[in-house]
C-alpha positions, -999 to +999 in steps of 0.1 A: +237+179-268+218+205-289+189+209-266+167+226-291+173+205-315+163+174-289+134+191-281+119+195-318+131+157-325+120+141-292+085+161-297+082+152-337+089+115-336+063+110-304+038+125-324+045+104-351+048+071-335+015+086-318-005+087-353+009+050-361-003+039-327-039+047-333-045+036-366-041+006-351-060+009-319-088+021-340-084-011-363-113-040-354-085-059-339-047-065-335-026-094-330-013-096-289+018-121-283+037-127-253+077-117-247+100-140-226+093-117-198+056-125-201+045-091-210+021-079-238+033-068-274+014-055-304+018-044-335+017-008-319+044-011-299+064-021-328+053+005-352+062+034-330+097+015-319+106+012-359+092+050-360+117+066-331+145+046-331+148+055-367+145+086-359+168+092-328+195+070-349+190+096-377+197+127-353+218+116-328+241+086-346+267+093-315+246+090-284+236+053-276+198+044-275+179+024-252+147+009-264+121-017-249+119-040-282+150-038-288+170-065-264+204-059-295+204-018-288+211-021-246+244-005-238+247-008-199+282+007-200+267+043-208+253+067-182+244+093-211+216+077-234+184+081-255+155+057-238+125+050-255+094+031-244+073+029-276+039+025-258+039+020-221+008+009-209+004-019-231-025-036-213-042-003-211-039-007-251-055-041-258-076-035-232-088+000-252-088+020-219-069+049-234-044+050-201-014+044-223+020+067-238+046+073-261+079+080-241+114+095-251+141+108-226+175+119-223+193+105-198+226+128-190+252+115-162+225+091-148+195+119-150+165+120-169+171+156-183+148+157-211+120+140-220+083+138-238+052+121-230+024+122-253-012+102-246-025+100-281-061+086-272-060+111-241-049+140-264-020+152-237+010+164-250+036+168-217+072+174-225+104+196-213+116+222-234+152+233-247+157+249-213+146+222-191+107+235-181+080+213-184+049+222-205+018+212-222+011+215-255-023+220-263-039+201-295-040+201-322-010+186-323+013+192-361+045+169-355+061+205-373+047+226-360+048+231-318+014+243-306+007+270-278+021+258-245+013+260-207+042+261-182+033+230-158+042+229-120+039+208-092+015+211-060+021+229-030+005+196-013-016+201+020-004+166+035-038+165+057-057+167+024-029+149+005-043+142-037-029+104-046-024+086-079-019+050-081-014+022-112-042+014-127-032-021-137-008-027-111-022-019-075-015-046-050-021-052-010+018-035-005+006-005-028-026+004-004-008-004+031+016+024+022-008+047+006-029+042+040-002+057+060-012+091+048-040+112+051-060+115+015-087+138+003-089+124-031-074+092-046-072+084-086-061+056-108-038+062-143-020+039-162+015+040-181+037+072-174+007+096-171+010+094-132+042+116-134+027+138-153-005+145-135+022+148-104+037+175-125+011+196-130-006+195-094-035+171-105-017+148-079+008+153-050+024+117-047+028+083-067+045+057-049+053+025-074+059-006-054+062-030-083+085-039-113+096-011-139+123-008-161+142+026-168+122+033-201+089+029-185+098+058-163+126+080-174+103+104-201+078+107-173+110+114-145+121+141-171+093+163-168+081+160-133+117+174-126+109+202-154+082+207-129+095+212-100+090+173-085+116+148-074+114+108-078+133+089-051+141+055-042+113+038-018+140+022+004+160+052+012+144+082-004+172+091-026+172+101-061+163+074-085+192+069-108+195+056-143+217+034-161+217+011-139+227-031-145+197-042-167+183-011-169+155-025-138+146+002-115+138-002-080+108+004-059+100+041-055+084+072-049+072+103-075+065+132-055+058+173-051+086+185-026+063+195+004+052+161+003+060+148+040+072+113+032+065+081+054+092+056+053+081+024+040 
């Protein structure tokens, strides 16, 4: 893979999907429906779909994509990919709370190698660059044209003043019990893949997820807390999550800076 060339795509088409997708959350209203799963889509998430996977077909016609609304495009026999999540944090969309993302990753061998996040209502640009560090871009933010950047790191946590961030739309009694087990000075709520990234650059020290995700709601956000410096492991065992797995559903688990002492659940 031509990781510069990944880079300046990954970061162009997330930008673009980014303009579709508020044009239309700053339209009076949009049309929600319901998918088989029982999950929200919009017009949005559509828009930006038809936006990147044209895109990432365009660039890269030989590496097999992975996208949300598209059931037909799953290949669960590679372990090299393209995943795309349109706009994760859907709810955080219709709900206009701003908490939402675009999301594109490279998945190489089973690991999220490269990836972008961009929270177009938030105006946060995260993503890794040709050489695998994770930055921030600041705005404005020309889809050619990169803008300076900061160099983003994780925490060195203080585990008896540990700094916690938690879903948003997705917290649950399981969620707190095993957030309780550790001593917090500060505790925030985010929604979609923005958790990683305030994990990766020290705004947080830990995110456990004990709830339902697929690989593409995760792996852009996986991508550049590892560009960071973090690590996200399996809740059961604590090992590294993996990807391109059956179905593409991930387990529970854990987003973390490394001196994070972590409790078993």
């Amino acid at each position: 893979m031509d990781f510069d060339n990944l880079t300046a795509v990954m970061r162009r088409l997330a930008l673009e999907a980014g303009e579709k997708i508020m044009d239309i959350y700053r339209s009076d209203d949009f049309d929600v429906q319901v998918k088989s799963d029982d999950s929200p889509v919009t017009a949005a998430d559509e828009a930006a779909d038809a936006v990147i996977s044209a895109g990432l077909r365009e660039a890269f016609p030989d590496t097999p994509l992975v996208t949300e609304e598209q059931a037909d495009s799953h290949d669960e026999t590679a372990m090299t990919f393209l995943i795309v999540d349109p706009l994760d944090g859907t709810k955080e969309f219709i709900k206009r709370r701003g908490d939402f993302t675009v999301n594109i990753a490279y998945v190489a061998d089973g690991v999220p190698v490269r990836g972008v996040v961009y929270a177009p209502a938030k105006e946060r640009l995260f993503y890794t660059t040709a050489t695998g560090q994770s930055v921030e871009e600041q705005g404005p933010f020309d889809p050619a044209t990169p803008g300076d950047t900061t160099p983003i790191k994780v925490s060195e946590p203080d585990n008896a003043k540990l700094l916690i961030v938690a879903s948003k739309s997705h917290r649950d009694e399981a969620t707190d019990s095993y957030i309780g087990r550790y001593e917090i000075a500060d505790m925030k709520s985010a929604g979609s893949s923005l958790k990683f990234c305030l994990v990766a650059t020290g705004e947080a020290d830990l995110y456990p997820r004990l709830g339902r995700t697929m690989e593409w709601d995760t792996a852009a956000g996986h991508a550049v807390l590892n560009g960071a410096g973090g690590r996200v492991v399996r809740f059961d065992d604590h090992m590294p999550l993996a990807y391109g797995k059956p179905g593409f559903a991930n387990p529970f688990f854990i987003a973390h800076a490394p001196g994070v002492d972590l409790k078993e659940g």
